[in-house]
TIDRENFI-606419 format. One line per field, with one value per residue (C-alpha): residue number from 1; residue in three letters; x, z, y. Coordinates in Angstrom, 2 decimals. Layout:
N
seq <- [NUM,...]
type <- [ala,...]
X <- [X,...]
Z <- [Z,...]
Y <- [Y,...]
***
This chain:
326
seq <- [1,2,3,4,5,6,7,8,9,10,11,12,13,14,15,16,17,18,19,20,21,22,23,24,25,26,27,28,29,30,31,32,33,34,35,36,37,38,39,40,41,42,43,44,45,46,47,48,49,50,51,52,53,54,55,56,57,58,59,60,61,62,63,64,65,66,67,68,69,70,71,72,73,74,75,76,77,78,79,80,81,82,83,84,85,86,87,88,89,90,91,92,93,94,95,96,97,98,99,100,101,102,103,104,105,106,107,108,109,110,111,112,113,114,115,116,117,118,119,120,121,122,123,124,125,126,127,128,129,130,131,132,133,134,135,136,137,138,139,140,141,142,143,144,145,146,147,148,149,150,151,152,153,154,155,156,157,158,159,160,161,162,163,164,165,166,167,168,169,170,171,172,173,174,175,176,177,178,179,180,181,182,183,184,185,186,187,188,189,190,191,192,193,194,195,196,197,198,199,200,201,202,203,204,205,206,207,208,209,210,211,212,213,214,215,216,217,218,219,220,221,222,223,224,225,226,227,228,229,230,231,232,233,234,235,236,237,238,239,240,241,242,243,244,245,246,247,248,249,250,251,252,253,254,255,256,257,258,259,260,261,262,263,264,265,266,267,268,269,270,271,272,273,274,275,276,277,278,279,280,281,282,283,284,285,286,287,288,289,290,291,292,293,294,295,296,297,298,299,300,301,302,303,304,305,306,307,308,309,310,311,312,313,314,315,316,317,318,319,320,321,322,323,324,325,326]
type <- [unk,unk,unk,unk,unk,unk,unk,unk,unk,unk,unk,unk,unk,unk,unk,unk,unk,unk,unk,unk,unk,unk,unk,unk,unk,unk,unk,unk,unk,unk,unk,unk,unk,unk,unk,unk,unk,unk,unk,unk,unk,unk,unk,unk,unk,unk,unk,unk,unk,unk,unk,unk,unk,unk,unk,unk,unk,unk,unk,unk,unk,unk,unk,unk,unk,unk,unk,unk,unk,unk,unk,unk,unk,unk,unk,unk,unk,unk,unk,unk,unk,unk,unk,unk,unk,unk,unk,unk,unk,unk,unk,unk,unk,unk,unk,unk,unk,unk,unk,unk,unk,unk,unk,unk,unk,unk,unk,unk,unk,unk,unk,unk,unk,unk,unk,unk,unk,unk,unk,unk,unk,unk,unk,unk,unk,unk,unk,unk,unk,unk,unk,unk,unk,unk,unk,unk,unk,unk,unk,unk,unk,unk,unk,unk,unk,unk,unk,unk,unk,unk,unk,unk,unk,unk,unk,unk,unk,unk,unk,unk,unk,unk,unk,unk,unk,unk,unk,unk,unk,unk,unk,unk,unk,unk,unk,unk,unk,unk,unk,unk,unk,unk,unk,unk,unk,unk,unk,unk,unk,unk,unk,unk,unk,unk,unk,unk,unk,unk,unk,unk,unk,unk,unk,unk,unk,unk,unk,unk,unk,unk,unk,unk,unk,unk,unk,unk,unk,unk,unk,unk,unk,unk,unk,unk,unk,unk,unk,unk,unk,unk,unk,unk,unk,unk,unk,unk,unk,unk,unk,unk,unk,unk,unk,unk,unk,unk,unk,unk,unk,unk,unk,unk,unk,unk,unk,unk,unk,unk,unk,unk,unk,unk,unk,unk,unk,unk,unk,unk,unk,unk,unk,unk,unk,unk,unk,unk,unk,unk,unk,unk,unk,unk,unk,unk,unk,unk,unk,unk,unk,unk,unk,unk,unk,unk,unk,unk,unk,unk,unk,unk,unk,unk,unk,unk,unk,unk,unk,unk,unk,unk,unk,unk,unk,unk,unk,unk,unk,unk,unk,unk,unk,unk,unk,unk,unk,unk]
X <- [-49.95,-52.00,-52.76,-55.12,-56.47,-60.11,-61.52,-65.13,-65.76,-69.23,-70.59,-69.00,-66.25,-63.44,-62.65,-59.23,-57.98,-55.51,-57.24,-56.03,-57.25,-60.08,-61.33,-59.41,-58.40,-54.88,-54.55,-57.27,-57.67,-60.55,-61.13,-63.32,-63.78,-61.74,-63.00,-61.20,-62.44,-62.51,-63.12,-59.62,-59.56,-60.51,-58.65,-55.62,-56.20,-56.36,-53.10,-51.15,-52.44,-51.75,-47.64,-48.00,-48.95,-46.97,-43.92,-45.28,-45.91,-44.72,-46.73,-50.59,-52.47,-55.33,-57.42,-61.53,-63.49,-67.02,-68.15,-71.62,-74.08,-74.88,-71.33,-71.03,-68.82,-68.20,-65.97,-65.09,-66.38,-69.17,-71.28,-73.83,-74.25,-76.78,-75.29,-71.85,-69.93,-68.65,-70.81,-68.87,-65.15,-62.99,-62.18,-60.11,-57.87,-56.39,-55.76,-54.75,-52.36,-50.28,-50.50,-50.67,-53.05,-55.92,-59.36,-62.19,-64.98,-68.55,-71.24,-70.73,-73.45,-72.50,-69.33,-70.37,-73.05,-69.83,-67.61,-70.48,-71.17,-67.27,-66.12,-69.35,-72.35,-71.03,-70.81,-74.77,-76.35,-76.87,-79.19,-78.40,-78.85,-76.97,-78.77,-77.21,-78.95,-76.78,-76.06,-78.03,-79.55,-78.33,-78.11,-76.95,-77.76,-76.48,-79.02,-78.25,-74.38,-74.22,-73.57,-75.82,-74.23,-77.05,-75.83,-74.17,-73.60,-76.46,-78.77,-79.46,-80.38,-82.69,-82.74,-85.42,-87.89,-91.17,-92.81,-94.52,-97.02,-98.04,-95.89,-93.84,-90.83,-88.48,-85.12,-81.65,-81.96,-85.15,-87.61,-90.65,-91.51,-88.37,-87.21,-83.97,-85.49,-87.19,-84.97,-81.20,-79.57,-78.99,-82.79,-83.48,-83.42,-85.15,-88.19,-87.97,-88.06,-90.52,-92.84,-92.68,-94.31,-97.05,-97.00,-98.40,-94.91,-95.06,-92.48,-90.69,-90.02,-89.00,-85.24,-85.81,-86.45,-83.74,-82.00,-79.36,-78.14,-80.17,-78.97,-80.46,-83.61,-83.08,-82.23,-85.94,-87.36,-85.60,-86.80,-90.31,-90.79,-93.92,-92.85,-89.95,-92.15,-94.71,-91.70,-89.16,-92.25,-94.88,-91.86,-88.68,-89.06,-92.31,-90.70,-87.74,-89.83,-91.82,-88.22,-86.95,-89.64,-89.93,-86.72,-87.40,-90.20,-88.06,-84.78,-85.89,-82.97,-82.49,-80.87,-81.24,-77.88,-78.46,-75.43,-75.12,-74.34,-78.34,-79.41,-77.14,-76.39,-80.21,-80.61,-82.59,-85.42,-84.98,-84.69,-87.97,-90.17,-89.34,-89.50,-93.15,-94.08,-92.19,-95.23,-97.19,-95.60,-94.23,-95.71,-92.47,-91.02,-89.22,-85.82,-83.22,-82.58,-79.43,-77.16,-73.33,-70.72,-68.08,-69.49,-67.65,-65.35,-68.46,-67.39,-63.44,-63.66,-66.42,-64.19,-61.13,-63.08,-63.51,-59.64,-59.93,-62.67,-63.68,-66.84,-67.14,-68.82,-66.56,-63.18,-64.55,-64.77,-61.15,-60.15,-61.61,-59.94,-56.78,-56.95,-58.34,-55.99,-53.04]
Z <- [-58.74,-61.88,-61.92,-63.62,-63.87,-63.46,-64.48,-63.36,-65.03,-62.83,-63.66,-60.45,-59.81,-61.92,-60.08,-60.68,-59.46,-59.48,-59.23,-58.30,-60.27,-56.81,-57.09,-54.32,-54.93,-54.01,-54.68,-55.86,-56.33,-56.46,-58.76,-59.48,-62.71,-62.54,-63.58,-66.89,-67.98,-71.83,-73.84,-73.12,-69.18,-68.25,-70.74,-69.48,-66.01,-66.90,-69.15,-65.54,-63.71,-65.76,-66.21,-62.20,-61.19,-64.48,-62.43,-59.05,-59.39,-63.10,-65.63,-66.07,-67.71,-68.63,-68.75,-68.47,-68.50,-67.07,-67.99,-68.12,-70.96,-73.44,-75.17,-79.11,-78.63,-82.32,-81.79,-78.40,-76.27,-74.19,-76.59,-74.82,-71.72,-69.24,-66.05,-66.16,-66.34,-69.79,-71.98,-74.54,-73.78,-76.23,-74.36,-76.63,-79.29,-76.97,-74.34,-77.49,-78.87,-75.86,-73.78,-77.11,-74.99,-75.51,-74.04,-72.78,-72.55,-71.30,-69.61,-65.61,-64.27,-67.24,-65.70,-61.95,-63.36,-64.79,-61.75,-59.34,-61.70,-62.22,-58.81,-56.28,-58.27,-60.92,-59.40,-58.82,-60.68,-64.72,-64.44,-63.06,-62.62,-61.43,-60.77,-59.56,-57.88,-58.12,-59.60,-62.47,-62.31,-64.73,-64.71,-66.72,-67.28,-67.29,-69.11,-69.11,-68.35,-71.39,-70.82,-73.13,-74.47,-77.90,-81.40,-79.64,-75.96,-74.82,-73.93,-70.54,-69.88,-67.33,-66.16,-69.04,-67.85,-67.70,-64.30,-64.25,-66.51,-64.90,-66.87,-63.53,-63.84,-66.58,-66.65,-68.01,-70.88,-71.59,-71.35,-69.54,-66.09,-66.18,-63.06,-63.48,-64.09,-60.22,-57.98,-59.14,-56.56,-59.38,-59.18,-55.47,-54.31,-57.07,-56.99,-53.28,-53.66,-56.01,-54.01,-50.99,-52.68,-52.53,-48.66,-46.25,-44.25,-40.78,-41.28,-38.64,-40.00,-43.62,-42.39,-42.05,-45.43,-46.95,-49.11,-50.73,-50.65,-51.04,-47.82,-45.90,-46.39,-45.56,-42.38,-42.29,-43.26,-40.33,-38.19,-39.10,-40.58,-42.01,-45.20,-45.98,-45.16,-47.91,-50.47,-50.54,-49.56,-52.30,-54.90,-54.43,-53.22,-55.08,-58.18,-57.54,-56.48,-60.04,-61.91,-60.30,-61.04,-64.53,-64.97,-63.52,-65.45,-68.18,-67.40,-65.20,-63.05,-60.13,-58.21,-58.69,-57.36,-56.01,-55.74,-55.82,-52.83,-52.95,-52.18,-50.34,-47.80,-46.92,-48.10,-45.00,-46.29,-49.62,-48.87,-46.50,-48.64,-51.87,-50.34,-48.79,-52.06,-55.08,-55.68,-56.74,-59.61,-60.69,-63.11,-62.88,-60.12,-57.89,-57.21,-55.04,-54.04,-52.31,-52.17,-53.84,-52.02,-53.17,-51.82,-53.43,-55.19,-57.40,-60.55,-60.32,-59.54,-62.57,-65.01,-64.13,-64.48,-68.02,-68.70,-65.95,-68.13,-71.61,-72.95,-76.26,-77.70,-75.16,-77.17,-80.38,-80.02,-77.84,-81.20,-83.13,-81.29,-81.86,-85.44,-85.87,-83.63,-83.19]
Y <- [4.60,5.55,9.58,11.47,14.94,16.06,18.96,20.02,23.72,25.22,28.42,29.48,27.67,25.82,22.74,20.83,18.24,15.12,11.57,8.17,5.03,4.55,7.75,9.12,13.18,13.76,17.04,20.10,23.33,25.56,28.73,31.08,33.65,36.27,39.70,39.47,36.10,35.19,32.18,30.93,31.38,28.00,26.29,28.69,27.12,23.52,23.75,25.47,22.94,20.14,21.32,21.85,18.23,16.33,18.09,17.17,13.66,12.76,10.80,11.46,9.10,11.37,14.43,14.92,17.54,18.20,21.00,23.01,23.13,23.57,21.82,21.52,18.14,18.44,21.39,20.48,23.88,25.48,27.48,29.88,28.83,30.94,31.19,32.12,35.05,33.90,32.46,31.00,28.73,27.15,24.20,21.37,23.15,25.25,21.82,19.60,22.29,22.79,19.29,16.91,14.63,13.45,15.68,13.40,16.00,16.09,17.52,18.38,16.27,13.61,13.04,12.67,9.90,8.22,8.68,7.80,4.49,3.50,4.16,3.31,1.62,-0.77,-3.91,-3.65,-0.87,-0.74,2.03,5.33,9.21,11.82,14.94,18.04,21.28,23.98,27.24,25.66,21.96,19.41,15.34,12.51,9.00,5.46,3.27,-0.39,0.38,2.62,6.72,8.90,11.55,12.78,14.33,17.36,16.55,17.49,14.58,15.49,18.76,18.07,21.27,22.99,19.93,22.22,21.54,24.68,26.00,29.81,31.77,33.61,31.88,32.40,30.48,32.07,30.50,32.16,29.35,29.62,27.13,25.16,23.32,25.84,29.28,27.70,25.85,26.28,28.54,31.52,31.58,31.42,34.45,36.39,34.10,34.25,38.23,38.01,35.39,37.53,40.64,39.21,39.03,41.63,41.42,44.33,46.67,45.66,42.49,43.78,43.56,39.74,39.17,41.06,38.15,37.59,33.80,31.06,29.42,32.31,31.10,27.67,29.29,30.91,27.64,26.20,28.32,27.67,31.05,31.08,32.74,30.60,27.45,28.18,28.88,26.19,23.86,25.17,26.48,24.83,21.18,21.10,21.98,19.34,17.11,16.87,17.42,13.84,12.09,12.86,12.03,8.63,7.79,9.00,6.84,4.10,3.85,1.85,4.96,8.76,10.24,14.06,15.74,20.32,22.60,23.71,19.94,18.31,21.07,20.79,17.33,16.64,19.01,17.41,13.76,14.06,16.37,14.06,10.87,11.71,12.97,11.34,8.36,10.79,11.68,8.15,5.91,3.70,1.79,3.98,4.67,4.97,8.46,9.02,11.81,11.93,9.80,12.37,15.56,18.81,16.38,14.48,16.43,16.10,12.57,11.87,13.87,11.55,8.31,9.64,9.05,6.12,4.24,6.42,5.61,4.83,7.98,10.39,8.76,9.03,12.83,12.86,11.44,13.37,17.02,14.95,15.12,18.33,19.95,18.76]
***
C-alpha cells in the first residue's frame, strides 16, 4: 500500500497526517502553537512526524503541504500571514535539508480543492471550488481540470472579496469590508460584540450575551434569540452568501465545495439561508453547493493528493526547493 504524508498548517491548528493512495487517513495527529512558536516550529513538527511514520510503516512516497496565506512559493514559506500566532514560517529549506524529499506546497484551501477533485469529483467534475470558513476564509479552484496556483501562490484569496462597503468591518489584514474581516470565526465574536452595542439589551439579560466563541451564538440563533437572528442572518450568512456567489460568477464551477469548522458545524443554517438566497447574486449558472466529504480531514487528505497526483505548477516549485536547497 502506497503512503503518503499530509500536512495541513491552520492558523490554529497544525494538522498531520499519513494518507493512503484512496484518500483514506491512517494515522493523524493534531497540534496546536505552542507558546514559544518561531518560524521553524511547523517545519520542526512535520520533519518529527515524517521520521515517526517512515519508521512506523516504512517507505513514503511523498510530502504536501497546505498551508495558509499569503505563501511566497518562490521561496517556499508563509510570509505575513494575519491570523496566526506567527506570522512568518520557513516552510521548504528547513523540510528539504533534513528529509532530502521533495516539498509539494500550496495554499490550505488549494489543496482540499485538489484532494476533493482527485479523490471524490474527477470522474464528473472539471470545474470546481473549495471554499473554507474558518479561522480565516480561503478557497481554491479547479478550472477545466487545471489547479490555479498565480505568480506567487496566491490566486485564490477569496477571503479579501469586498462584500461590504460601510467602512465597520476591518479584516486582519487591514482591508476594509472583506468577507474575512466579517464571517471567519477570528472575527465573530468581535463583530458580534460590536453589533450588539447597538442594542437596548435589559440588564438582566446582559449575562446572555457575554461571548466568547463563535459557536455560542449559533446556539442563540438556535434558540430564536432575537439578537443572534438579526446577526448571523443580516451579517454573517449575508456576507457568505455574496462571497460564494462572486466566486461563482468568477470561476464557473459546476460545484462549490464548503468545507471549515464555522460552516459545516452549522451547515444547516448555511445550506438553507444560501440556497434561498444565492440567485440573487448570480449572473452565471449555479452551482452545486455541498459540504466537504472529508470533514476535519479535507486539508490532510488534499495535501497528500499533492504527492498522490502533483500538478504541474506545484512540481515545478518542489523542483525548484530541490535545487536551491539541497
Amino acid at each position: 500500500m502506497e503512503l503518503y504524508v499530509g500536512v495541513d498548517v491552520g492558523a490554529t491548528y497544525i494538522r498531520i497526517g499519513v494518507v493512503d493512495g484512496k484518500g483514506e487517513v491512517i494515522y493523524r495527529v493534531k497540534h496546536t502553537y505552542p507558546l514559544n512558536a518561531n518560524e521553524y516550529t511547523v517545519s520542526s513538527l512535520i520533519i518529527s512526524f515524517y521520521k515517526e511514520v517512515t519508521n512506523k510503516y516504512g517507505k513514503i512516497q511523498g510530502l504536501g503541504i497546505g498551508a495558509i496565506g499569503p505563501l511566497d512559493l518562490g521561496s517556499g514559506n508563509i510570509v505575513n500571514t494575519p491570523n496566526a500566532p506567527v506570522k512568518n514560517h520557513i516552510l521548504a529549506k528547513p523540510i528539504v535539508n533534513s528529509l532530502k524529499i521533495p516539498v509539494y506546497l500550496v495554499n490550505d484551501a488549494v489543496a482540499s480543492a485538489w484532494g476533493e477533485y482527485i479523490f471524490f469529483y474527477r470522474k464528473n467534475i472539471e470545474n470546481l471550488v473549495y471554499i473554507t470558513i474558518s479561522s480565516g476564509i480561503g478557497g481554491g479552484a479547479i478550472v477545466d481540470s487545471n489547479l490555479l496556483i498565480g505568480k506567487d501562490g496566491n490566486a485564490h484569496e477569496i477571503g479579501h472579496i469586498v462584500v461590504d462597503y460601510t467602512g465597520q468591518y476591518r479584516c486582519g489584514c487591514g482591508g476594509l469590508g472583506h468577507w474575512e474581516g466579517i464571517a471567519s470565526g477570528s472575527r465573530i465574536v468581535s463583530n458580534f460584540n460590536r453589533f450588539i452595542h447597538g442594542k437596548k439589551v435589559p440588564k438582566q439579560m446582559a449575562d446572555r450575551y457575554k461571548i466568547k466563541m463563535p459557536e455560542e451564538i449559533f446556539k442563540l440563533y438556535r434558540e430564536n434569540d432575537p439578537i443572534a437572528l438579526e446577526f448571523i442572518d443580516n451579517v454573517i450568512l449575508r456576507s457568505c452568501t455574496a462571497g460564494i456567489a462572486s466566486v461563482a460568477n468568477v470561476y464557473d464551477p459546476e460545484i462549490i465545495v464548503v468545507g471549515g469548522s464555522v460552516a459545516t458545524s452549522n451547515w444547516d443554517i448555511f445550506k438553507k439561508y444560501i440556497d434561498d438566497n444565492i440567485d440573487k447574486y448570480l449572473i452565471v449558472g449555479r452551482p452545486k453547493i455541498e459540504k466537504t466529504h472529508f470533514g476535519d480531514n479535507v486539508g490532510v487528505v488534499g495535501a497528500a493528493a499533492l504527492a498522490v497526483e502533483t500538478p504541474v505548477k506545484v512540481k515545478k516549485y518542489s523542483e525548484l526547493y530541490m535545487r536551491r536547497y539541497l
